[in-house]
C-alpha positions in Angstrom: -23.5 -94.2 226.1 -21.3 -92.6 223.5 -17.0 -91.9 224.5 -15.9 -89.0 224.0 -13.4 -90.3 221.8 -15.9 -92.0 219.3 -18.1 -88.7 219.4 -15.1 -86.5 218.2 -14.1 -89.3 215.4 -17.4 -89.5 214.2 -17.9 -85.5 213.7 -14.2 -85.7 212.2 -15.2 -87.8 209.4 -18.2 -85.6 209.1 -15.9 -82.6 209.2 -14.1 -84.5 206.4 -16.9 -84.7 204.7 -18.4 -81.5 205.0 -14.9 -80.0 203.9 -14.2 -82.0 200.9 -17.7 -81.2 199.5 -16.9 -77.3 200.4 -13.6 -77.4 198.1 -15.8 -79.5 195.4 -18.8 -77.3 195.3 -17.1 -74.8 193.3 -16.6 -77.1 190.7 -19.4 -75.2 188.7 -18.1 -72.0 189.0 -14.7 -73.4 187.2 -16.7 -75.0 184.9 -18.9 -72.0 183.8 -14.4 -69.9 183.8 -13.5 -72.6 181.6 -16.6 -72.8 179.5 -16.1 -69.2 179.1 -13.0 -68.6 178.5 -12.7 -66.1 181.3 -12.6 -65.4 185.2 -15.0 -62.2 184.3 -16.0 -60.8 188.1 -14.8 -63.5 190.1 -12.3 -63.0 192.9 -9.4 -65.1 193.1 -9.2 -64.4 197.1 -11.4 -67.7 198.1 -9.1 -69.6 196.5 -6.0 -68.5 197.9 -7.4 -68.2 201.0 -8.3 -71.4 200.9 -4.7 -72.6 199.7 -3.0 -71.1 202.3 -5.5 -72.3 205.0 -5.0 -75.7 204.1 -1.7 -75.8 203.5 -1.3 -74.4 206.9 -3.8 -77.3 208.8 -1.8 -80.0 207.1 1.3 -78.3 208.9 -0.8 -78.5 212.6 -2.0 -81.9 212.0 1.5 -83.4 211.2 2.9 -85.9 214.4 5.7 -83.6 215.0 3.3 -80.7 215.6 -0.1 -81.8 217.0 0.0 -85.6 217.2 -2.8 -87.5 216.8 -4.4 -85.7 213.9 -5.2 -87.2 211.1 -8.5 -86.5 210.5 -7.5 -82.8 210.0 -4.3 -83.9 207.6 -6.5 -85.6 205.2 -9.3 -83.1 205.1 -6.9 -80.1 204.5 -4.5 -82.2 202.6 -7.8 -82.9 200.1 -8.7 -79.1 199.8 -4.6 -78.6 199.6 -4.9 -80.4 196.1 -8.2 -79.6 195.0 -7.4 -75.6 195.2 -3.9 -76.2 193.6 -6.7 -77.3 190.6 -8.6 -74.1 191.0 -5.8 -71.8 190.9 -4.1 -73.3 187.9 -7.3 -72.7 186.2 -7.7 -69.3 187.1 -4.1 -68.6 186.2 -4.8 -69.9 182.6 -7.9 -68.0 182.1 -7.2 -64.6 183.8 -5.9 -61.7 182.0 -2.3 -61.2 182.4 -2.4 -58.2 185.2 -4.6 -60.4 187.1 -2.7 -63.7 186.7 0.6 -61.8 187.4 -1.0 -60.9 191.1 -2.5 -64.3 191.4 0.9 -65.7 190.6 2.6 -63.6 193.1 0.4 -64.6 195.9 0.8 -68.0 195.7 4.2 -67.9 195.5 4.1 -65.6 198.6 2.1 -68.0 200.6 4.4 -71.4 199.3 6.9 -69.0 201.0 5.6 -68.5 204.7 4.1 -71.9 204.7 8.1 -73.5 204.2 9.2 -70.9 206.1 7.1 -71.8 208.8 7.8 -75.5 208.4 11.5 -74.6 208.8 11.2 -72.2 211.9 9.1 -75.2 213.9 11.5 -78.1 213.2 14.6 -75.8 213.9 13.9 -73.4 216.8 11.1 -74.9 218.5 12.0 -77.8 220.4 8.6 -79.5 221.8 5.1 -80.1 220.1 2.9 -78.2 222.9 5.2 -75.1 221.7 4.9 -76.0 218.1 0.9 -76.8 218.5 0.6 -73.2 219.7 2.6 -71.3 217.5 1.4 -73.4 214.5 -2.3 -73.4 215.8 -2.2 -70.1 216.3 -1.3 -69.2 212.5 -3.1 -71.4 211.5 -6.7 -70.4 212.8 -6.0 -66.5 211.6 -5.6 -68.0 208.2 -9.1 -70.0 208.9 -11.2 -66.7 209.9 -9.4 -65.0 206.6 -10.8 -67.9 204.5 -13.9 -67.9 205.9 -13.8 -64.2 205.9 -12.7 -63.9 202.2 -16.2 -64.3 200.8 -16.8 -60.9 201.9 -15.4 -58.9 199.0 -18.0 -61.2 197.1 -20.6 -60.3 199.9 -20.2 -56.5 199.5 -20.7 -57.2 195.0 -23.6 -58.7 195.9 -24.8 -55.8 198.3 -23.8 -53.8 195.5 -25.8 -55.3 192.6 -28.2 -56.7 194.3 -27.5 -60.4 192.8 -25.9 -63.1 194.0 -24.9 -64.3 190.2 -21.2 -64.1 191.6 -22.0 -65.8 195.3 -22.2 -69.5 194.3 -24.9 -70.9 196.7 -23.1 -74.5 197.2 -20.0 -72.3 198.5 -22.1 -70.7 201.3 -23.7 -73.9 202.2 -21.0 -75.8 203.2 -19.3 -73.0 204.1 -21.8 -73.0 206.8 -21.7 -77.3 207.4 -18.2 -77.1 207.4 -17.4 -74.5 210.0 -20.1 -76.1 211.9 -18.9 -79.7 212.2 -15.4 -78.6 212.6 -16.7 -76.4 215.5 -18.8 -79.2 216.9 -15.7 -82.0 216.7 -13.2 -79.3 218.5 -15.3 -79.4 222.0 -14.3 -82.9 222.5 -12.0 -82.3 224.5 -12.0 -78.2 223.4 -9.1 -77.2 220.5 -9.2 -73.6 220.9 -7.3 -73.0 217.3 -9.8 -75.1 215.5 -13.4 -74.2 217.4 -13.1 -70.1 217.4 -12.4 -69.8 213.5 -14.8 -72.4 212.6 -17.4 -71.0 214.9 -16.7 -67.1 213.3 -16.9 -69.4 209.6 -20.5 -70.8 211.0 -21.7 -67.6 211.4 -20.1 -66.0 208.2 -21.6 -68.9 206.2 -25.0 -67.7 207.7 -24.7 -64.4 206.7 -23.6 -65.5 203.4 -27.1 -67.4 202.8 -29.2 -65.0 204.5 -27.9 -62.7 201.6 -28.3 -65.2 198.6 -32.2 -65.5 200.4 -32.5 -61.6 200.0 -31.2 -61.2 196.9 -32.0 -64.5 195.1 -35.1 -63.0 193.6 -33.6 -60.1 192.0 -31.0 -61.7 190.6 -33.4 -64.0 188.5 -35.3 -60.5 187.4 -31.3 -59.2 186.9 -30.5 -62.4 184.5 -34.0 -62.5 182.7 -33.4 -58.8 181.9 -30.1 -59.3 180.9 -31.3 -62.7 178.2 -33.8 -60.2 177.4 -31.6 -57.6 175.9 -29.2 -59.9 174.6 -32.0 -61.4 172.5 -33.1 -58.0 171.4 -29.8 -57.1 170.3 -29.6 -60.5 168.2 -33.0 -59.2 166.3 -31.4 -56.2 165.5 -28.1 -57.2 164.1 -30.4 -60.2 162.3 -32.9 -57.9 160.8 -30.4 -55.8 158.1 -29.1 -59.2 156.9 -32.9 -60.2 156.2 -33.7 -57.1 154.9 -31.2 -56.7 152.7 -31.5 -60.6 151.2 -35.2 -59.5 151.0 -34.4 -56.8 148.1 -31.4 -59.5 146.0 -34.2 -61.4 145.4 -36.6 -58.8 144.8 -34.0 -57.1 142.5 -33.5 -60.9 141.1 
């Protein structure tokens, strides 16, 4: 028979797991911004969403606030890092109106999450009181960042492709929020099961969509390559035309 307590460390390490892979799946996505040279339609709000989430988890897990939770520092502490990455990226290769709001968030959330550090070690006194306040914060920030995909969601509604909606993100968007979910019913964390439970279902939602619209978006792209190619024949033809009559006038 399996404890209860090797059940809950077992889905921790899968909620690490799950979590780390989340924050790496959008490595393509900042590949394809870099490749580019530009953010083009993609919203900065998963990221800093994501920032402020974990920054705000690595707060709850620490001794003097929720002892005895580690697995949920390391996880958060990893996707901490890994969106300080994404942002710095999407600062360098956003155009300056863009990177000035970007900018201004982030230093907005740095803000509330020292402010919050200070406010816990000074005014409150024992970690049950600190677990709750903290734990409380902290799982409004998780439904935002599982909730942030749905600017993205409504594009995709929009234009009917999911070009914008990497599929990776949705996936273990789902996993994550699922084993996170899973591991917080042993014994029951209320701050950590009801946003990853809402992120569960959001991450469904976000793959029922890319299952809708998947097709159209190929049709969407192939038109696109399509028209892009034409337009190369055009601009092509003129210069082959016109070397065409030197050497006939040759």
């Amino acid at each position: 028979m399996v404890s209860e307590e090797t059940a809950r460390t077992a889905l921790g390490v899968a909620g690490n797991i799950t979590a780390v892979t989340l924050f790496l799946s959008t490595i393509p996505t900042f590949y394809r911004i870099w490749k580019k040279g530009s953010v083009e339609q993609y919203s900065p709000v998963p990221y800093l969403a994501s920032f402020f989430n974990c920054g705000l988890w690595v707060l709850y897990g620490m001794p003097f606030v929720h002892p005895h939770s580690l697995l949920v520092v390391t996880t958060n502490g990893s996707g901490f890092v890994i969106e300080i990455g994404y942002l710095i990226i999407f600062l360098l290769y956003s155009e300056t109106r863009k990177r000035l709001r970007v900018a201004l968030m982030v230093l907005l959330e740095v803000l509330v999450i020292g402010g919050l550090v200070l406010f816990v070690l000074t005014a409150v006194q024992t970690t049950q009181k600190r677990s709750t306040i903290v734990g409380s914060i902290s799982g409004a920030a998780n439904i935002l960042m599982y909730a942030s995909p749905l600017s993205v969601m409504k594009l995709v509604i929009t234009t009917k492709s999911v070009e914008y909606m990497p599929f990776l993100l949705s996936l273990f968007c789902f996993l994550n929020g699922l084993c996170w979910f899973v591991y917080a019913l042993f014994p029951f964390d209320p701050f950590i099961a009801i946003p990853n439970g809402i992120g569960a279902l959001l991450g469904i939602l976000q793959l029922i969509l890319y299952a809708t619209f998947y097709k159209s978006t190929k049709r969407i792209l192939a038109a696109r390559n399509e028209k892009a190619d034409m337009g190369l024949a055009v601009i092509s033809s003129p210069i082959s035309t016109k070397h065409n009559g030197s050497e006939a006038n040759a």
